[in-house]
VOGU-3710 file (C-alpha; in Angstrom, 3 decimals, decimal comma):
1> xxxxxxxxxx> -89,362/82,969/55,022  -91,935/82,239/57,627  -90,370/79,563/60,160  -94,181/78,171/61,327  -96,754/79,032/59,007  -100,115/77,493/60,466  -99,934/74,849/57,123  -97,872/74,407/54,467  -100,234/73,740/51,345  -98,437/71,487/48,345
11> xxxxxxxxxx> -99,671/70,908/45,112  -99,900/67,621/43,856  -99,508/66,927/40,117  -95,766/67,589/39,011  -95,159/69,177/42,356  -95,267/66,412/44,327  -95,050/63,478/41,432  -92,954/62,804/38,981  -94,359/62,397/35,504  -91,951/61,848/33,515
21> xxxxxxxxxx> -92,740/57,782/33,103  -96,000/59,023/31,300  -93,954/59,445/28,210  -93,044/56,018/28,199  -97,133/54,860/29,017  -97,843/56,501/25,367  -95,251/55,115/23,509  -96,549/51,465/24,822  -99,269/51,814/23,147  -98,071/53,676/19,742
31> xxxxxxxxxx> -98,244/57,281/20,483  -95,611/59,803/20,265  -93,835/60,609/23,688  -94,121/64,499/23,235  -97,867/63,906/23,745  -97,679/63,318/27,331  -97,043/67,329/27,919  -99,107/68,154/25,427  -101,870/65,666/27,095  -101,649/67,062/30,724
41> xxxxxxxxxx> -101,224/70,480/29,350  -105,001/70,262/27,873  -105,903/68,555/30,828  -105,368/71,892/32,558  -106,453/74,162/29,910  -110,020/72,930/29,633  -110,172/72,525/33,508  -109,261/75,786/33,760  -112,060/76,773/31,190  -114,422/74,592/32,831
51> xxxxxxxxxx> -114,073/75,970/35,856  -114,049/79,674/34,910  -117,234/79,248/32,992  -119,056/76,459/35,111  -119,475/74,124/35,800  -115,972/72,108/36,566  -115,562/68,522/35,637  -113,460/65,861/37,264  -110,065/65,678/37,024  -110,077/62,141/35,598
61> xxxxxxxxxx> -113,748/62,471/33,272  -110,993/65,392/31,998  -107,579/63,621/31,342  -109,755/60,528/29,912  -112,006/62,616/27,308  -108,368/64,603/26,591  -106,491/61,163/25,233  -109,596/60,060/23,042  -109,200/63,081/21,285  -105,269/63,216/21,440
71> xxxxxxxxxx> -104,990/59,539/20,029  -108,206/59,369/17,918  -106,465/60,386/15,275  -103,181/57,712/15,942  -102,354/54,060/14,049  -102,109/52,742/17,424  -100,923/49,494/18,778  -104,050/48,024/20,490  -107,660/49,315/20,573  -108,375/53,503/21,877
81> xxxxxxxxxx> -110,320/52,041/24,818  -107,337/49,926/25,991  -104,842/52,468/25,240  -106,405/54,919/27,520  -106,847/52,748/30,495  -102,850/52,164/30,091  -102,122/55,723/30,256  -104,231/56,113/32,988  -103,190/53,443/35,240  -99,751/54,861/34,462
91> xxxxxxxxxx> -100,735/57,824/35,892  -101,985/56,288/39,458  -98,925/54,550/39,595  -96,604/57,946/39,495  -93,393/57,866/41,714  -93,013/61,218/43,643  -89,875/63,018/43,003  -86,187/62,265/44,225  -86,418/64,644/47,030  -89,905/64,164/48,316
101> xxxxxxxxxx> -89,809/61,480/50,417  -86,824/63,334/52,363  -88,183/66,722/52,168  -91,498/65,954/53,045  -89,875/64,193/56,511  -88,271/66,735/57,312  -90,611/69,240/57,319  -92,756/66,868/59,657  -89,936/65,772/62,009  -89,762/70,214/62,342
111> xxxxxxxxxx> -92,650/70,230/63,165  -94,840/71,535/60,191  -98,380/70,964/59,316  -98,460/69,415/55,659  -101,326/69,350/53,468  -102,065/68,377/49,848  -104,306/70,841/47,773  -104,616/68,927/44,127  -106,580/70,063/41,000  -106,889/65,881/40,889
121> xxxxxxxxxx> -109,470/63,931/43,121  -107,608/62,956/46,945  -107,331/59,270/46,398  -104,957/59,766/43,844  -102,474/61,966/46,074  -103,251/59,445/48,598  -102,111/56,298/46,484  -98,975/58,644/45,203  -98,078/59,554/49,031  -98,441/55,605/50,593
131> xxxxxxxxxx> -96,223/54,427/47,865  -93,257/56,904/48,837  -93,648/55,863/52,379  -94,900/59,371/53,410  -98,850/58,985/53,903  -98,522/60,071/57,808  -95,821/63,310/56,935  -99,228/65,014/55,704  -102,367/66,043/57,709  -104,695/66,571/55,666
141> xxxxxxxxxx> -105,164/65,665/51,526  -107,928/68,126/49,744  -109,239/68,163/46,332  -110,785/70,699/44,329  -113,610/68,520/43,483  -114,579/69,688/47,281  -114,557/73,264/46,845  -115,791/75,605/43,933  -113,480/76,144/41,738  -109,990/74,290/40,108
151> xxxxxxxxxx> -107,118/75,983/41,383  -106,221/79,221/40,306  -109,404/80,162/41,363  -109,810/82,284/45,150  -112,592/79,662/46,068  -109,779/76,464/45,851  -107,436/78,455/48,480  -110,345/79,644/50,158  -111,934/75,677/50,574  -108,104/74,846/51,733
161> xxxxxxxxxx> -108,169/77,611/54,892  -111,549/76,469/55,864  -110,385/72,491/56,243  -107,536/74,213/57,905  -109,028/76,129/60,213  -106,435/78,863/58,751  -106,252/82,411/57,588  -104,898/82,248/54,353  -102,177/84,901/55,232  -100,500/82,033/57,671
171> xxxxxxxxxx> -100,829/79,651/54,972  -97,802/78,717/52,620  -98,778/77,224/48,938  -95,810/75,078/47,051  -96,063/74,544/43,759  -93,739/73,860/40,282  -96,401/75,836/38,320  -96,047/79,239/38,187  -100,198/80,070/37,943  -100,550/78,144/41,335
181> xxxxxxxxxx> -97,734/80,513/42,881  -99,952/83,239/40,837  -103,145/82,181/41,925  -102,203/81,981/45,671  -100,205/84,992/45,805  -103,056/86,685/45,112  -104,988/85,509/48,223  -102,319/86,184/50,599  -100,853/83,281/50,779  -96,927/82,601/51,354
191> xxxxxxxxxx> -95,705/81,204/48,289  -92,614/78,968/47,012  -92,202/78,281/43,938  -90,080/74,462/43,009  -87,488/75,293/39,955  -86,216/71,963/39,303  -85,844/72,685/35,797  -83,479/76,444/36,090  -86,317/78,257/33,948  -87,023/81,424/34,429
201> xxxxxxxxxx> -90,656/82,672/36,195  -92,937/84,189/33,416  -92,784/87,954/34,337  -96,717/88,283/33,780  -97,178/86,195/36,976  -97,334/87,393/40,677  -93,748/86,249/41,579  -93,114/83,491/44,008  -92,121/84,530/47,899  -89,596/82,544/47,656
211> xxxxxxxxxx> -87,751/79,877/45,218  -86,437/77,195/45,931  -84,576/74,117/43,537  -85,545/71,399/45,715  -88,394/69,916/48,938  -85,206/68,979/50,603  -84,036/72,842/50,525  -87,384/74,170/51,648  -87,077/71,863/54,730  -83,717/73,237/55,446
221> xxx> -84,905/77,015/54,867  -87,689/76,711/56,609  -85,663/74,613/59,898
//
């Protein structure tokens, strides 16, 4: 594993926070819990779509059209309009996962350059970051609404080097999803794959560089 690459490039969404309190934001308001994966996993599928076939959307104009269809349907517990601005605000209020805060010091205090690249707008990472108490650990935050293309695409990686001032072969992409280690891989970039979970990488990926359980073990590979 590379011991100074010139940034270390982290994905936001999952990566960084933890959603698991968006399960409890839809049963609040009468939904089943089980539609909180389903939600953010159509989030991504139509983003994806929309930015394969042009032209991308928002991150947020996304997740918010998503729920009115998901909960149309539902005998909810207060009016659709209301319902979705809970879920929402539930997820800008996201806590980051148990070993972020620690990992993500770390990796400063060694003296690495940490950046955010999110598929969701900056402000949102930003929010997420200041409430763990780890704003100043990163350098730079960068959304795809800046560059071409949602992540997988080679323009997102490609926008990231150019705020860097980077070659994407220096550059190091974390991520929990296995299509950002995918995506990335295929630019050049270093890649480390999160496995919180113990599942296994879907073979029909590139693989990750390296794999790692934790932010707390990458800081004490890469020290």
């Amino acid at each position: 594993m590379s011991s100074r690459p010139s940034a270390v490039v982290f994905d936001v969404n999952e990566t960084l926070s933890d959603m698991a309190p968006m399960a409890q934001r839809f049963a609040d308001v009468g939904a089943p819990e089980h539609l909180a994966k389903l939600w953010f996993a159509t989030v991504l599928r139509d983003g994806f779509a929309l930015a394969a076939a042009r032209p991308q959307q928002p991150f947020a104009k996304l997740a918010a059209g998503a729920l009115r269809t998901l909960l149309s349907s539902l005998d909810l517990g207060r009016d659709l309009d209301a319902a979705i601005d809970h879920i929402m605000t539930g997820f800008s209020q996201l806590p980051v996962h148990a070993d972020v805060a620690d990992g993500a010091r770390s990796l400063r205090d060694a003296g690495q350059r940490l950046v955010t690249l999110s598929n969701g707008a900056s402000q949102v990472a930003d929010q997420l970051l200041t409430r763990a108490g780890v704003r100043d650990c990163f350098d730079l935050l960068l959304s795809v609404e800046d560059a071409a293309a949602w992540k997988p695409a080679r323009e997102a990686y490609e926008y990231a080097a150019g705020a860097c001032g980077a070659a994407l072969t220096d550059m190091m992409l974390v991520a929990v999803h296995p299509w950002d280690i995918h995506g990335a891989g295929r630019v050049g970039m270093e890649t480390v794959w999160i496995n919180r979970t113990g599942a296994p990488y879907p073979d029909y990926f590139t693989p990750p560089g390296h794999t790692v359980p934790s932010l707390t073990d990458l800081a004490v590979r890469l020290a």
